[in-house]
N, C-alpha and C positions, 0 to 999 in steps of 0.2 A: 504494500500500500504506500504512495507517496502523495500526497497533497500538498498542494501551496498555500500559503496565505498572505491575505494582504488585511491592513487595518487601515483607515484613512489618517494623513497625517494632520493633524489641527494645529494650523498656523499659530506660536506662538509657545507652544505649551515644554517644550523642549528648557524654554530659557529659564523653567523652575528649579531647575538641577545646573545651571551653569555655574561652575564657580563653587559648587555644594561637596564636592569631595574631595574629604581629607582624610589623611596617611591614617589608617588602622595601628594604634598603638600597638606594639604584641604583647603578649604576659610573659614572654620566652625568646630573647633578643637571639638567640641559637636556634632556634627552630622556624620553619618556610611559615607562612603567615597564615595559612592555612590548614594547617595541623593541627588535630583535634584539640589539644591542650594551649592552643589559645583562645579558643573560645572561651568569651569571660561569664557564660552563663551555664554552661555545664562542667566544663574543662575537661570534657572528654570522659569523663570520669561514666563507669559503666553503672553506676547505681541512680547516679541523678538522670544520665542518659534515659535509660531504663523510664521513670517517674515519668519523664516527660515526650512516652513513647517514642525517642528515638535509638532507631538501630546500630547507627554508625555515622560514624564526619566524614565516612572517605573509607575505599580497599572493596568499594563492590563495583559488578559491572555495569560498565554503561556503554551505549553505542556499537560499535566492532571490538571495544576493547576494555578499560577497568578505567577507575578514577584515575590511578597514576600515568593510563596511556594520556587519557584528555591533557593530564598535568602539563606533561611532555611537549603533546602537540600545543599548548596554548604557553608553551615556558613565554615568560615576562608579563603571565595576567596571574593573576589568582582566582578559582574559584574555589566558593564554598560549598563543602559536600553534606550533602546531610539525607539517610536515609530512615524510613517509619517502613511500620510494616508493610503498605502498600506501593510506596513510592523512593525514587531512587532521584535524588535531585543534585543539578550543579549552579550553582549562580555566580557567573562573572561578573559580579555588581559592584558599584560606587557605595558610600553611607550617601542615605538618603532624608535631607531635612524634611521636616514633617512641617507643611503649609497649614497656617491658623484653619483652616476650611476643613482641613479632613482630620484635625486632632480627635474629632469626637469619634470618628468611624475607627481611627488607629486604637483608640483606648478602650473598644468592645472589643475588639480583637486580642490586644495584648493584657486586659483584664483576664481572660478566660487564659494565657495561654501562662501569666503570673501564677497559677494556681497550681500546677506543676513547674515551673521555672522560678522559684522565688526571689532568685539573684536580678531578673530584671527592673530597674530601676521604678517607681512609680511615678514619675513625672521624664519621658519621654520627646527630647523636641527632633532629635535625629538619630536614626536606625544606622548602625554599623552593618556591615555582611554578614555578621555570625546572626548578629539578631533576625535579620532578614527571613537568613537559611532557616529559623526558627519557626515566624513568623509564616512564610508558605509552607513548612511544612504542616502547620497548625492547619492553615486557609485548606489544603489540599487532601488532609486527611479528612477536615469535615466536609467538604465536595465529596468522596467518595462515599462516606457512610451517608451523604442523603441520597446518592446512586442506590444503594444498595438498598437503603427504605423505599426509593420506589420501583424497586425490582420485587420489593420482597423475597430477598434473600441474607443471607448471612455469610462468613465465612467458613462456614461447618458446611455448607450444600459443595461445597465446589471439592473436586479431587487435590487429592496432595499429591499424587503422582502423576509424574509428569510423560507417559510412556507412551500416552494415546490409548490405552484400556481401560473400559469404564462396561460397569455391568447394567442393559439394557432395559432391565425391570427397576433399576433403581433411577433411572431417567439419564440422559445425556446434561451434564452438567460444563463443558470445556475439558482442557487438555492441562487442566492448573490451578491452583488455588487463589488466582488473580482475577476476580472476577471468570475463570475460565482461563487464562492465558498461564502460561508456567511462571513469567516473569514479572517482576514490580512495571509499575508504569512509569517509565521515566522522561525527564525533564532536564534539558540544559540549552540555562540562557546566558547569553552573549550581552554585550554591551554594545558593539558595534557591528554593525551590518557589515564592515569588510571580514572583518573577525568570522562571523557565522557563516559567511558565503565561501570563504576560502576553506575554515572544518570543512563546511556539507562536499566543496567540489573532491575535498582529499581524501575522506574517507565514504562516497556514494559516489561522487564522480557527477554531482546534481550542481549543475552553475547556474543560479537562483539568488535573488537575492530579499526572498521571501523568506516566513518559518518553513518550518516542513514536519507535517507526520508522517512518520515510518514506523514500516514494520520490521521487528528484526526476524524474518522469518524462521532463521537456526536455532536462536536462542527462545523466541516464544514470546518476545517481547513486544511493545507500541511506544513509541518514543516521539517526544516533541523538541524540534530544536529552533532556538527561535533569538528572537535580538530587542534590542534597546532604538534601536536606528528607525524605529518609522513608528507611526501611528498614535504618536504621544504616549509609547509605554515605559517614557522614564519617570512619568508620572503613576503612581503606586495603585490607584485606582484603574488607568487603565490596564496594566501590565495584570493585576488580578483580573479584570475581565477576560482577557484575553486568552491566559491559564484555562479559567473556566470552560467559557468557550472550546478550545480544541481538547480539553482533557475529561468532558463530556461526550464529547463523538469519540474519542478514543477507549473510553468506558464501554460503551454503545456498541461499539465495535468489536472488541474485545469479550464483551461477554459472549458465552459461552463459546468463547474460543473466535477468532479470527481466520472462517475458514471463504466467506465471502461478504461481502459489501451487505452492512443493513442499509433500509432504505433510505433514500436520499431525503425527501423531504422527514424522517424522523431524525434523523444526523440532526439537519439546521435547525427542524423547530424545537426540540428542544433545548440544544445547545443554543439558540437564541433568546430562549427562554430563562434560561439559567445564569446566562451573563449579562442578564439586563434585572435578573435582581442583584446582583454586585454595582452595573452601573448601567446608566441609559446615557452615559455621556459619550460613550465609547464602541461605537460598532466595530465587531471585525466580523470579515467574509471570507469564504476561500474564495481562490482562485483558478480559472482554469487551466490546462497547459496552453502555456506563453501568454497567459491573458490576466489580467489582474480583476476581470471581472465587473459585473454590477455595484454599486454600492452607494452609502448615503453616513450623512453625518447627523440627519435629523435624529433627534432625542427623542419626539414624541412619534410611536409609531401607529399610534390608534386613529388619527385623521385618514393619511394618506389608507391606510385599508379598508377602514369606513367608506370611503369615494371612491375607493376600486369595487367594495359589495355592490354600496347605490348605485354603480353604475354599470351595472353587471359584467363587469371586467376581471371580477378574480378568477385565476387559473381555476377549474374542479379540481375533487380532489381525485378524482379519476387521472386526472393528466399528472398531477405533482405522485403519485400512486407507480407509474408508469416509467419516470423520469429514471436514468441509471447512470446520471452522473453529474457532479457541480456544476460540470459545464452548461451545464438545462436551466441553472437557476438564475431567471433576473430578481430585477429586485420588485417587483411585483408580489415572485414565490417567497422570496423571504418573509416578506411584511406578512403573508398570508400563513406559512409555514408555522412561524413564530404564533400567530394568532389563533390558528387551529391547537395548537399547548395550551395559547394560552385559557382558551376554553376550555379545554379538558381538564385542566388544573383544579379551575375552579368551580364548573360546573358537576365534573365528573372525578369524585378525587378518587383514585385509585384505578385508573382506568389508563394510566399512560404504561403501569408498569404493566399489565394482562396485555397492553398492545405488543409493546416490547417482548414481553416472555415469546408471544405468539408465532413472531419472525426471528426469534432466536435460539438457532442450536439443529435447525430445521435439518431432518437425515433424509436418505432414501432406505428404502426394506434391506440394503445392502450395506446400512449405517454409513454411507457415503453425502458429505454435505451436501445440500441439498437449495441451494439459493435463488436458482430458479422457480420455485415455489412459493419466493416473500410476497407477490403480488395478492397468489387467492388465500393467502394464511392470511394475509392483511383482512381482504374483504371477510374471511368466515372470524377473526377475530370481533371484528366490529358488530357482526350479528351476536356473537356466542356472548361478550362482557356487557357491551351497550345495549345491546338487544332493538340494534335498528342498521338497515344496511347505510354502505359509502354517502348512498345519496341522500340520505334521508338523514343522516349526521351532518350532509353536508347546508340541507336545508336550514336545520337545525343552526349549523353555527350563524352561519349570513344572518336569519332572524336575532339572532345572541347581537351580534357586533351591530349592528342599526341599534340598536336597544339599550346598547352599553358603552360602546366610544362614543369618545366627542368629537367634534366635529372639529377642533380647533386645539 
């Protein structure tokens, strides 16, 4: 699997971090800057580590090779490692000053994350990298556990063996204890866009100057690799979005194993869904090959779909149903995509994960994957949980959104 991405850049927003990073003091003037034992909130120590669900600073795999290959290929950056039990992350980052506007959202997040961390300070004006590495890993670990509340599942359903044998009365659950996948979900971000574009050309041979998901086919892995270089993500707010965003379709995908494409429009709408409750300030799209795509920077997305319904303009959902790849999606499908979630959410709660389970894992009598069949799983899901076909949910929503956006 390889996709690109593109986030729109918003003039301006770059210059909040000019000027903002300073030299990382160490606790250990003999050890690289990045070595567990500078961290000044755990010090590497395996008990506090431990406490504060994380697994490791650094020594697991990532990409084609381990945290010490990255080390290597990026000598004269630092990044910070930091792995939980689901995720396996790198960040080449600056400290980042915290703008008066977002102290209040920074201090629900690092209140909660104080609770097992107690060394972090209680008055916060700027994030170092350790804290950072902290900090997403907090943000990312509870992205996954609300995955997995609306999958309804746990990590006791999925196999711990990685071999490809799974007994067929006890149900097809993936090839892994990651959602289905063998390996952590991993994560490594760059600060500059030459930075990530030269990794991706060295070790995929992909000359982009996008993010990108991969998949590491050998290892069993789904990986995001991504940058600081465009779309205002050196601002904290978007750069969470945007996590979201692709680490939601990587989830999606991923479950129950990564053996073909779930559908297109559930990828977008609900990873659309999901990083506009982090933020509406910040859209990202993918893109298609060589093309950077549809896209918008409007915040409010409920007019524009509103005057696509009234105007009997929205794609069905028969055609966004049919779609088999980004390249299909203008920005029409998104606005629509997004809005079909977002009705389910809240009209229908528990009805996103029964869709999902529905197109995911799907075999033949040969227990051979089976993906060619997400269309009419699609449609007999939507009889079997909602208890109304395509069309008739799709009438359903267009009457919803006349009823509930605004027009403005």
């Amino acid at each position: 699997m390889r996709r690109a991405l593109w986030t729109p850049v918003l003039a301006g927003l770059a210059l909040l971090l000019s000027g903002l990073a300073v030299a990382q003091k160490p606790l250990h003037k003999d050890l690289p800057l990045n070595d567990p034992r500078q961290c000044p909130y755990c010090e590497g120590d395996p008990e506090r580590m431990a406490a504060a669900g994380i697994v490791s600073h650094g020594g697991f795999p990532v990409g084609k090779g381990t945290t010490a290959t990255v080390d290597e290929q990026l000598a004269g950056f630092d990044v910070f490692w930091i792995e939980t039990a689901h995720h396996a992350i790198g960040l080449e980052v600056a400290p980042y000053k915290v703008p008066a506007k977002e102290r209040d959202r920074f201090e629900r997040d690092l209140a909660e994350l104080r609770v097992v961390l107690p060394a972090i300070p209680e008055k916060i004006r700027s994030l170092d990298p350790w804290l950072r590495g902290h900090l997403y890993a907090h943000r990312v670990e509870k992205l996954y556990a609300w995955m997995q509340e609306t999958l309804e599942v746990t990590d006791e359903v999925f196999p711990q063996r990685t071999d490809g044998k799974f007994d067929p009365a006890q149900g097809y659950f993936g090839m892994g204890p990651f959602l289905g996948m063998a390996r952590k979900y991993e994560v490594l971000v760059m600060t500059s866009q030459a930075s990530c574009s030269q990794w991706l050309l060295e070790n995929y041979g992909i000359k982009t100057k996008f993010a990108q998901r991969w998949h590491e086919a050998e290892r069993g892995a789904l990986m995001l690799v991504t940058h600081l270089g465009e779309g205002g993500r050196r601002v904290d707010e978007a750069l969470h979005a945007h996590l979201t965003y692709n680490l939601v379709q990587n989830y999606l995908n991923g479950y129950k194993h990564y053996s073909y494409d779930k559908p297109v429009w559930m990828l977008q709408g609900l990873a659309h869904w999901a990083e506009r409750q982090v933020s509406r300030r910040y859209n990202n799209f993918d893109s298609g090959e060589g093309s950077a795509g549809e896209r918008t920077t409007k915040e409010n997305w409920e007019p524009p779909t509103r005057k696509l319904v009234a105007g009997e303009k929205a794609p069905s959902l028969g055609a966004l149903i049919r779609m088999r790849s980004t390249g299909e999606m203008d920005l029409e499908r998104h606005f629509v995509t997004w809005s079909m979630f977002d009705y389910l959410q809240r009209e229908h709660p528990g009805a996103v994960g029964k869709l999902l389970n529905a197109v995911s894992g799907l075999m033949t009598a040969e227990y051979m994957p089976d993906g060619g069949r997400v269309g009419e799983a699609t449609r007999e899901a939507f009889r079997e949980h909602l208890g109304m076909t395509t069309v008739a949910f799709e009438q359903r929503w267009r009457a919803w959104v006349l009823e509930t956006y605004s027009t403005r």
